[in-house]
C-alpha positions in Angstrom: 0.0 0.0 0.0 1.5 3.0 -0.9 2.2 5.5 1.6 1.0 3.9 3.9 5.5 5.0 12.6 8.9 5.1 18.5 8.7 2.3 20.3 5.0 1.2 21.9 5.5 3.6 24.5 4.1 6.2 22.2 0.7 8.0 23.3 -1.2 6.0 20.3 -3.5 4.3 22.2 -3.3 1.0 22.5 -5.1 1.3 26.1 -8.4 0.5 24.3 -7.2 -0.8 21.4 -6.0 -3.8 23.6 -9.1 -3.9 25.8 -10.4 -6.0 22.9 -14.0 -6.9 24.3 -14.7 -3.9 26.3 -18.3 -2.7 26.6 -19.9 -2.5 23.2 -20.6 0.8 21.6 -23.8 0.8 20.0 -23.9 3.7 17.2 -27.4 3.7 18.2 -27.8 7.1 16.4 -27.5 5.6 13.0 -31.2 4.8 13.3 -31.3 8.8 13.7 -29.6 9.2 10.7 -31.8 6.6 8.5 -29.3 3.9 8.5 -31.4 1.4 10.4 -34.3 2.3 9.8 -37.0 4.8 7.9 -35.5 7.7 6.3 -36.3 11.1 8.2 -38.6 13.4 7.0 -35.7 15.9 7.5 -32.9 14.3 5.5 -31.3 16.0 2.8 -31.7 14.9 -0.9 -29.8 11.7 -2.0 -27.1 12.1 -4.6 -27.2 9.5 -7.1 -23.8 8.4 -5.9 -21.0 8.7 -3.2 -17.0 8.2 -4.8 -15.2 6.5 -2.2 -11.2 6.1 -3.2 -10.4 2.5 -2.6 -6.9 0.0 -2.9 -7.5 -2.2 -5.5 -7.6 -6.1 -5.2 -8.6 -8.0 -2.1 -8.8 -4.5 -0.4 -11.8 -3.2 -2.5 -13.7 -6.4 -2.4 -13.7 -6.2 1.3 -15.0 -2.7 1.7 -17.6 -3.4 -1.1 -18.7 -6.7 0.6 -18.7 -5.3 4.5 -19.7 -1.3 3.5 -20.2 -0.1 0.3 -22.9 -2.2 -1.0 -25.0 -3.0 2.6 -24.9 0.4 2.7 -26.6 1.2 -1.4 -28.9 -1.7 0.0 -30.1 0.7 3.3 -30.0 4.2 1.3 -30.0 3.2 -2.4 -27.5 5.2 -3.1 -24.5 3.9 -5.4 -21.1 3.3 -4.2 -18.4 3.8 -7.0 -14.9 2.8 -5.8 -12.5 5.2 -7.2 -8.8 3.7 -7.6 -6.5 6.5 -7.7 -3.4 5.7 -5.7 -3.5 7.9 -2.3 -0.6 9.7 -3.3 -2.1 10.7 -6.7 -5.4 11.8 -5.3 -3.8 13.8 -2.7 -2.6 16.9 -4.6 -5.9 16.8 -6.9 -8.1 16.9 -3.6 -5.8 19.3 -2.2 -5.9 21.6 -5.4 -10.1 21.3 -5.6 -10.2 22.4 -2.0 -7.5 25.5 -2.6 -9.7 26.6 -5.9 -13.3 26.2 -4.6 -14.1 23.3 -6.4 -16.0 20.5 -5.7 -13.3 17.6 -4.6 -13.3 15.0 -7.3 -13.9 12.1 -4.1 -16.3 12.1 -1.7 -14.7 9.8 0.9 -10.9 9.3 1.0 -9.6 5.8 2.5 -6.4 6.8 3.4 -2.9 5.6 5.2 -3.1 7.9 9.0 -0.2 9.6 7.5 -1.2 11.1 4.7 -5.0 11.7 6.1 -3.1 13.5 9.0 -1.0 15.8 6.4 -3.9 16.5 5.1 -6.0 17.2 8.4 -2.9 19.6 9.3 -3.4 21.3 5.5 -7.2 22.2 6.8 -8.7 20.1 4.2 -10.9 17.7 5.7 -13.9 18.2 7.4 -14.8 17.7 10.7 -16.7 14.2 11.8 -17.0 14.6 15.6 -20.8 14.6 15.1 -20.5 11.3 13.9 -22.6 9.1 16.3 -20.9 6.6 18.7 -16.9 7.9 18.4 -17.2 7.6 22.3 -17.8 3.8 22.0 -14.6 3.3 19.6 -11.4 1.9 20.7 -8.8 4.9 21.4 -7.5 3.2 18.4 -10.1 5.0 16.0 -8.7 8.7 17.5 -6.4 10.7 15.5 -3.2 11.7 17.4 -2.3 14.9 17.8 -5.2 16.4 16.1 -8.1 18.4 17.3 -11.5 16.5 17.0 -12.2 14.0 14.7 -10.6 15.4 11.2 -9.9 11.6 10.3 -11.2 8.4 12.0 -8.7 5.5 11.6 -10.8 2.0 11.4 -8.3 -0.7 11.7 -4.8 -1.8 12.3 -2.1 -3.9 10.3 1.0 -5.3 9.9 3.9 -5.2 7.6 4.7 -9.2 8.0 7.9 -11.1 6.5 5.4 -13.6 4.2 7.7 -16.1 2.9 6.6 -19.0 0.2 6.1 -21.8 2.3 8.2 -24.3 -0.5 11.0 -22.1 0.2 11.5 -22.6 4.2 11.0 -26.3 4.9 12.6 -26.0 8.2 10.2 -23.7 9.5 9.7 -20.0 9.4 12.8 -17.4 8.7 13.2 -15.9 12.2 15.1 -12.5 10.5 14.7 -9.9 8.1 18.1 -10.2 7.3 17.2 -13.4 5.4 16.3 -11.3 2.6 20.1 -10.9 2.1 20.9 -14.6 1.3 22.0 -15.0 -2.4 19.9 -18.0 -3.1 16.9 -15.2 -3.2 18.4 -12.5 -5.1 15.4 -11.3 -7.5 12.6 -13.4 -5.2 12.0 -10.8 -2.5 9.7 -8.0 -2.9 9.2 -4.9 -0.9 6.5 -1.6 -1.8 7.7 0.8 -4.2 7.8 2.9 -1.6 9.4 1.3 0.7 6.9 2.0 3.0 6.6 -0.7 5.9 10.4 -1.6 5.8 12.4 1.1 7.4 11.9 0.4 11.3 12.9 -3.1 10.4 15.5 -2.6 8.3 17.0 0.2 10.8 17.1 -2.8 13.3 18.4 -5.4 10.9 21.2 -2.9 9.5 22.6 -3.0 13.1 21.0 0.4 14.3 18.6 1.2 17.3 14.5 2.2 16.9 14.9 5.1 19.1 17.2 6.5 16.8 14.5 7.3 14.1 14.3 9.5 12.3 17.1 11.2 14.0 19.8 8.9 12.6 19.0 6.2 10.3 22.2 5.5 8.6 21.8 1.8 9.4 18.3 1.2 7.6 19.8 2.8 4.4 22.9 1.1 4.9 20.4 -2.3 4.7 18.6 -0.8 2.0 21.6 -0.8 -0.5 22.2 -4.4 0.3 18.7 -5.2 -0.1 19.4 -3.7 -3.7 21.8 -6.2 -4.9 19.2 -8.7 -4.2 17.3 -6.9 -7.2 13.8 -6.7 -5.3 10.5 -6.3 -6.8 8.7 -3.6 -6.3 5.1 -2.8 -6.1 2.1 -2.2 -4.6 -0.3 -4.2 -2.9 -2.4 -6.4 -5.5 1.5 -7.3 -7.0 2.3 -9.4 -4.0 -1.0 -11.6 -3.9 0.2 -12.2 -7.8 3.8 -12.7 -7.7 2.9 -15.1 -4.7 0.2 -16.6 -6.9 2.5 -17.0 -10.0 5.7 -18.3 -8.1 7.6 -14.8 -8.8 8.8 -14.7 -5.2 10.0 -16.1 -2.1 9.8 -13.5 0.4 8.2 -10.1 0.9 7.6 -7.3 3.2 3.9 -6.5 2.8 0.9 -6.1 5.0 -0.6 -9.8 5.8 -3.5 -9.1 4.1 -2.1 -9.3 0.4 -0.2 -13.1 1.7 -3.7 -13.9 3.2 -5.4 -13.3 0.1 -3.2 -15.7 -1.8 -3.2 -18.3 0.6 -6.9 -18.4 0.5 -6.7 -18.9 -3.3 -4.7 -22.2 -2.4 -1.0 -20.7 -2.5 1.3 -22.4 0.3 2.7 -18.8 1.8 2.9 -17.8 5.2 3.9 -15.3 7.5 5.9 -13.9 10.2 6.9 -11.0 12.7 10.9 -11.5 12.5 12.9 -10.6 15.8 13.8 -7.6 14.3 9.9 -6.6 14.6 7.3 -5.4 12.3 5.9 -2.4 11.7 2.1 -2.0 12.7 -0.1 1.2 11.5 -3.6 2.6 10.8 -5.8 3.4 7.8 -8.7 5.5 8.2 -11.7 7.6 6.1 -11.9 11.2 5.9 -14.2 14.0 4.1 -12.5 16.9 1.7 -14.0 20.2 2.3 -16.5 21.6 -0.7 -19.0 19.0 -0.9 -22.5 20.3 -1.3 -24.5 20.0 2.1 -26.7 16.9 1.0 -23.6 15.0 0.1 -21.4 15.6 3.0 -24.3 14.9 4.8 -24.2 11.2 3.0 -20.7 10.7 3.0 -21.0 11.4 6.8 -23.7 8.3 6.9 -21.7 6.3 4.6 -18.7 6.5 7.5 -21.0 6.5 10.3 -21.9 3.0 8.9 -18.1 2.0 8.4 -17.9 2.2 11.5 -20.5 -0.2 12.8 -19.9 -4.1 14.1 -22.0 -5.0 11.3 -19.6 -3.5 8.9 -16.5 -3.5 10.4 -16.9 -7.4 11.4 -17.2 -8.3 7.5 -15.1 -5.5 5.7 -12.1 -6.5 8.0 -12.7 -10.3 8.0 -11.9 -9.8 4.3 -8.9 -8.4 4.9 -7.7 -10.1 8.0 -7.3 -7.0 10.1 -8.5 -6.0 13.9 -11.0 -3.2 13.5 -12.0 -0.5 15.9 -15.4 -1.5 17.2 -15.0 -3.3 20.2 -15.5 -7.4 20.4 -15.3 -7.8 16.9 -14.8 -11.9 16.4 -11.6 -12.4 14.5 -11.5 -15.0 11.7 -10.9 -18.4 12.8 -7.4 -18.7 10.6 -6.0 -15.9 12.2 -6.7 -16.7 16.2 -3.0 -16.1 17.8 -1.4 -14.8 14.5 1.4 -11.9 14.9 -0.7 -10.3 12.4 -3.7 -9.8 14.3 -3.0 -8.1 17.3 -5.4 -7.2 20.6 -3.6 -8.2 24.0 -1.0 -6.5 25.3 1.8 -8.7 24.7 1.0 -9.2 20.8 2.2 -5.7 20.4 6.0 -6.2 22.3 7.4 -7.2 19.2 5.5 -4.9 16.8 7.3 -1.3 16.1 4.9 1.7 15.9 6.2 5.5 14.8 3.8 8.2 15.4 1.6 10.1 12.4 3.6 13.0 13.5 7.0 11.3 12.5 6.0 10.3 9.7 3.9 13.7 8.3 7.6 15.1 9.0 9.8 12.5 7.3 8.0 10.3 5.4 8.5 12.4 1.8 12.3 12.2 2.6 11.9 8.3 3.5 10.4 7.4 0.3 12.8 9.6 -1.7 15.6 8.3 -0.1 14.4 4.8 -0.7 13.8 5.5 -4.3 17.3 7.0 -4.9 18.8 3.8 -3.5 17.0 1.6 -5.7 17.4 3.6 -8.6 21.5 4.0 -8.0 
């Protein structure tokens, strides 16, 4: 995923988000807003349609099968999945907002770091009248942000997925397996880089706490990680080169190694000793909708955010949501990937949204100048 963060120590709240089955919040005031029942004499017109920008692959199938199309089937309004990588829809929803102009999306499914760059640019609206935020995980709060500018839905993690032909004697136990010659051009990382850094900081020899203050080691890594010739990509490339034997190995978020492995590919994954880097996504409004269709796009979260919604729309992908006592799927009980106690986040390596609204430009840059070189 492109573009899509200090030890756990950090004020990102895992309080909550590790209280896994505390009392269940009830967003009760959908049936306010129409969701759940009659429509209100007072609502605003429909639009024929809401864009929401999406991932492709596995990722867009799961929010059309959990959200998008339960929620035509409550409001009849159409849900068209617009799949414009985040980083090319930020400057055109940016510009829009600048000019006056109606934004060319109506909801943006974004990486926390680039939502929160664009929270800080004052270009999303405000969703802290969205019913039932009190009865979300901390998890679902932006940090470091007044209100409710963003609402992150779910966490993941950038695993080591590894072909399972390819490690008969059990799982690789370090990222610096990527290094071994009999893999040169059968690892894959993001085009981006993103996910990699924190463990390849550790795995070059260097310390967590020293990002992004000194990060010589994870570049140091990087280059070597070069000579191995890497793909690079974006999410829907890993579930195919997995499918079509390209790789071996691959730093990518579980979902995309799930996805094959539920179309019968023998791949697997891990959370090396080096760690793994866990995040959030969330959704977000641009400013300069007309009144009726923020008002929707507002509904169209509001329902995102549900147990009905979440529970399907993140079974898909694999991935612990933000409404309390959600059921995770059977196949991933216990997984490193699927974190909610406590002790599943030790080895799992978290850098704030700040960090990364600061550095992340110069991360990907850096990353790209390496493996161009």
């Amino acid at each position: 995923m492109s573009n899509r963060k200090l030890p756990l120590t950090t004020p990102l709240s895992r309080r909550r988000f590790l209280a896994g089955t505390a009392a269940a919040g009830s967003l009760a005031g959908l049936s306010s807003l129409g969701l759940a029942g009659g429509a209100l004499a007072q609502e605003p017109p429909k639009p024929a349609e809401l864009i929401v920008r999406a991932w492709g692959g596995v990722w867009v199938d799961s929010l059309k099968a959990g959200v998008s199309d339960p929620f035509t089937a409550r409001t009849g309004i159409a849900i068209r999945h617009d799949l414009t990588e985040d980083n090319e829809i930020q400057p055109k929803v940016w510009a829009a907002v600048a000019q006056n102009r109606v934004p060319p999306i109506h909801i943006n499914w974004d990486t926390t770091a680039n939502a929160t760059k664009s929270a800080l640019r004052g270009v999303t609206e405000d969703l802290s009248d969205l019913p039932g935020l009190d009865d979300l995980l901390d998890l679902a709060k932006p940090v470091g942000l007044e209100g409710y500018p963003i609402v992150n839905t779910y966490a993941y993690v950038y695993v080591l997925a590894y072909r399972d032909e390819a490690f008969p004697d059990g799982p690789p136990t370090s990222w610096t397996v990527m290094l071994d010659p009999k893999f040169k051009g059968r690892i894959a990382l993001y085009n981006d880089g993103i996910g990699f850094q924190p463990p390849a900081q550790i795995a070059g020899g260097g310390s967590f706490a020293d990002i992004p203050d000194n990060m010589d080691a994870c570049w140091e890594f990087m280059r070597k990680i070069k000579a191995q010739n890497p793909l690079l990509g974006e999410d829907p490339d890993f579930t195919a080169w997995f499918q079509n034997g390209e790789i071996d190995l691959a730093c990518t978020i579980s979902s995309n190694a799930r996805e094959a492995k539920k179309n019968g590919i023998a791949v697997s994954w891990t959370v090396p000793v080096e760690g793994a880097k866990v995040d959030t996504d969330g959704l977000w409004i641009p400013r300069g909708l007309p009144e009726n269709e923020l008002y929707w796009a507002k509904q169209y979260i509001a329902f995102a955010l549900t147990k009905e919604a979440q529970q399907v729309w993140l079974d898909g992908l694999g991935l612990p949501g933000v409404y309390p006592g959600l059921t995770p799927p059977a196949d991933l009980v216990g997984d490193p990937s699927y974190p909610v106690k406590p002790e599943d986040f030790e080895r799992l390596l978290l850098v704030p949204p700040q960090v990364q609204v600061e550095h992340q430009s110069e991360w990907f840059a850096k990353f790209k100048e390496i493996m161009q070189s």
